[in-house]
C-alpha positions as CSV (number, residue, x, y, z in Angstrom):
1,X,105.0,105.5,84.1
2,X,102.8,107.0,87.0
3,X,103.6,110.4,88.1
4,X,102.9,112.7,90.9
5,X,100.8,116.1,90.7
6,X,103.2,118.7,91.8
7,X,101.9,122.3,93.0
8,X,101.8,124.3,89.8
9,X,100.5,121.4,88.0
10,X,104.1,120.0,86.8
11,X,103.9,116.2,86.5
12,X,106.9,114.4,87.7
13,X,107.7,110.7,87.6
14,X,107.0,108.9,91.0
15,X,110.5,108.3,92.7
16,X,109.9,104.7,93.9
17,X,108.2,101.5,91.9
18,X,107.3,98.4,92.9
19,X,109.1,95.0,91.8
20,X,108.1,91.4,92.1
21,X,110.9,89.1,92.7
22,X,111.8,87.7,89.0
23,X,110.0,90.6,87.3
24,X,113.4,92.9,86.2
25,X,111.3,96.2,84.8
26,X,112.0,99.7,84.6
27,X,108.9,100.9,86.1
28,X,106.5,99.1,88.1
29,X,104.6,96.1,86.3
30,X,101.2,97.1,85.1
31,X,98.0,95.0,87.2
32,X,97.2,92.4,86.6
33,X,101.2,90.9,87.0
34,X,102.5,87.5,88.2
35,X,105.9,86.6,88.8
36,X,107.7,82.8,89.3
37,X,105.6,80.7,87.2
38,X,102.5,82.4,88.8
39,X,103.4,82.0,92.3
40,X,103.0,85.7,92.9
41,X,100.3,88.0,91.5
42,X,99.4,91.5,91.5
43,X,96.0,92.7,91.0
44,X,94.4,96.3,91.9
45,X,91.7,96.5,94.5
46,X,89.4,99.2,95.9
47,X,90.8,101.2,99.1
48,X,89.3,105.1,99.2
49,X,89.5,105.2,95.3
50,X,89.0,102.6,92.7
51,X,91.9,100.4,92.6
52,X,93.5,102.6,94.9
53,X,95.3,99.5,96.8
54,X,97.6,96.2,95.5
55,X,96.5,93.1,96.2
56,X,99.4,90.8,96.3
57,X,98.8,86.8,95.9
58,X,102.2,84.8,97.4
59,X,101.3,81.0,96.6
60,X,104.0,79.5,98.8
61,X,106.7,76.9,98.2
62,X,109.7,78.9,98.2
63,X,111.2,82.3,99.3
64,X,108.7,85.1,97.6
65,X,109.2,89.2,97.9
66,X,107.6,92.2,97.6
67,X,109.4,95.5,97.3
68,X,109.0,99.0,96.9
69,X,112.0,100.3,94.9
70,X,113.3,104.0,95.5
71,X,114.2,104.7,91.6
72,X,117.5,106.5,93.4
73,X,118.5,105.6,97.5
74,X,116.4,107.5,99.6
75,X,118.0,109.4,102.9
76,X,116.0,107.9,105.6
77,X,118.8,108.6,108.6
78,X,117.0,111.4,109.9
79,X,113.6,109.6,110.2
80,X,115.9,107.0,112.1
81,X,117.3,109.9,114.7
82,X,113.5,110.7,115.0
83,X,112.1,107.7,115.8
84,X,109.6,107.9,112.7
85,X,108.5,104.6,111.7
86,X,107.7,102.6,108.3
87,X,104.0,103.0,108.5
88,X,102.0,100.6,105.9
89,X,98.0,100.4,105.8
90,X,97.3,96.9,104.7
91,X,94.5,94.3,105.0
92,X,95.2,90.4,105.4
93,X,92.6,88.5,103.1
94,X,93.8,84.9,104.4
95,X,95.3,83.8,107.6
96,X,99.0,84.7,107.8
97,X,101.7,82.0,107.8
98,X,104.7,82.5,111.0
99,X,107.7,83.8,108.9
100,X,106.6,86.9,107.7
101,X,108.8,90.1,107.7
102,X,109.0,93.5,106.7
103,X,111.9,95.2,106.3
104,X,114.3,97.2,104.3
105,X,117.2,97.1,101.8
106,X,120.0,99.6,101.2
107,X,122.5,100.1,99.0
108,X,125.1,100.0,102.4
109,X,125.3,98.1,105.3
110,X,121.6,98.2,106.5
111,X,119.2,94.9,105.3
112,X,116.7,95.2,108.4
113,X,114.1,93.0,109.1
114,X,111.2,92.5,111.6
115,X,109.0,89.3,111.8
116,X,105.3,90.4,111.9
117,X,103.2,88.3,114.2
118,X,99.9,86.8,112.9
119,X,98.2,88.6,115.6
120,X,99.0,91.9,114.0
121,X,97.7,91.0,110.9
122,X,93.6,90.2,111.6
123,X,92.1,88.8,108.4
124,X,89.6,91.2,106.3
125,X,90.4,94.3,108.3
126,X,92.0,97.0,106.9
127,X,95.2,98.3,109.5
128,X,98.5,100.2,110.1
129,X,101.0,98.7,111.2
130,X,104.1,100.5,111.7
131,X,108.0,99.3,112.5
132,X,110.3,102.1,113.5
133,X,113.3,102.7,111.0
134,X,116.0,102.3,113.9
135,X,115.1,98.7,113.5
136,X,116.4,98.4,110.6
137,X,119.7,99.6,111.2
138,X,122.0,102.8,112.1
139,X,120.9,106.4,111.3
140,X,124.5,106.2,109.6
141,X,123.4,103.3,107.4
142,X,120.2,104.6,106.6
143,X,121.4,107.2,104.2
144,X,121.2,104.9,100.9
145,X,117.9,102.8,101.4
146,X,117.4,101.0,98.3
147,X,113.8,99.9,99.1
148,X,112.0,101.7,102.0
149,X,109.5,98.2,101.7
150,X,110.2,94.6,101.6
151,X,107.3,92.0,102.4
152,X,109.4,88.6,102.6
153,X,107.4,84.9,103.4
154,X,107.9,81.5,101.5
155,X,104.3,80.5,102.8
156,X,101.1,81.5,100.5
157,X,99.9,84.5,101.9
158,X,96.9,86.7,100.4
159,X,97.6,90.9,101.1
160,X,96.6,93.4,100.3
161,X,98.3,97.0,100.2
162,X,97.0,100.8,100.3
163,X,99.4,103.1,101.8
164,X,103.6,102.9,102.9
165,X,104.8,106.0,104.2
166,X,107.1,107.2,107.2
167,X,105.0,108.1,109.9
168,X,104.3,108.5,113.7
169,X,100.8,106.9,114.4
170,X,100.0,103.6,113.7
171,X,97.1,100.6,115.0
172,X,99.8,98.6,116.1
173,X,103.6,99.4,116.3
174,X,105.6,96.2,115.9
175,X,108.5,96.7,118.2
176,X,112.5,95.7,116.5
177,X,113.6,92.0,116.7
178,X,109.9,90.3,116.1
């Protein structure tokens, strides 16, 4: 399992891990991975460091996800009072189909979701988008999110992935209900 450099030099395990829909592990999948007959791949890619991004491959014909699983829910309610935002640094490698969304999933009530235009997405550039966490649901509801990232289409789709994180600054700030 990865782990994070803490001050000190203490390792500790990294608190989230990402999941492909059909792929139950413990820790995230090691690159290269596919999922559903091959219908979704992970392979690493160059972003700042050597394969410091994911490049995801979503082959269509059906519903497909991409997650980033907290390992134990996260607490995001403040960062909903405070109008932070989910802030993911991403490059589109083929032309994005209309039904893809970004969202959320909590152990409670909040399963947020906001459709992200293909105009957000230019192909071969790499750029931040961001969605603000009140989208996704109550401050209230917020205090148990399961997976601070879920990419869902059911049309192929070619992505690739460098950087989620709450944040305040973005290229383009997708605004709640598409």
């Amino acid at each position: 399992m990865a782990s994070i450099l803490q001050p000190g030099g203490q390792r500790r395990a990294f608190p989230w891990k990402l999941a492909m829909v059909a792929v139950p592990a413990p820790a995230s999948p090691p690159v290269p991975a596919q999922a559903l007959g091959g219908r979704v791949k992970v392979t690493a890619v160059d972003y700042g460091v050597q394969e410091g991004a994911r490049h995801v491959s979503l082959a269509g014909g059906g519903p497909q996800t991409i997650a980033v699983q907290a390992t134990e829910p996260l607490d995001l309610g403040r960062q909903n009072n405070g109008d932070v935002m989910l802030v993911t640094t991403l490059r589109v490698d083929r032309p994005v189909g209309s039904d893809v969304t970004l969202g959320v999933a909590c152990a409670g009530a909040c399963r947020g979701t906001v459709a992200i235009p293909a105009a957000a997405l230019p192909v071969g550039s790499w750029r931040s988008i961001a969605v603000p966490f009140k989208c996704f649901g109550k401050a209230s509801e917020m205090t148990r999110v399961a997976a601070p990232f879920v990419l869902r289409t059911a049309l192929p789709l070619e992505i690739s992935v460098a950087r989620i994180a709450t944040g305040m600054n973005a290229d383009t700030v997708l605004r709640c209900g598409g």
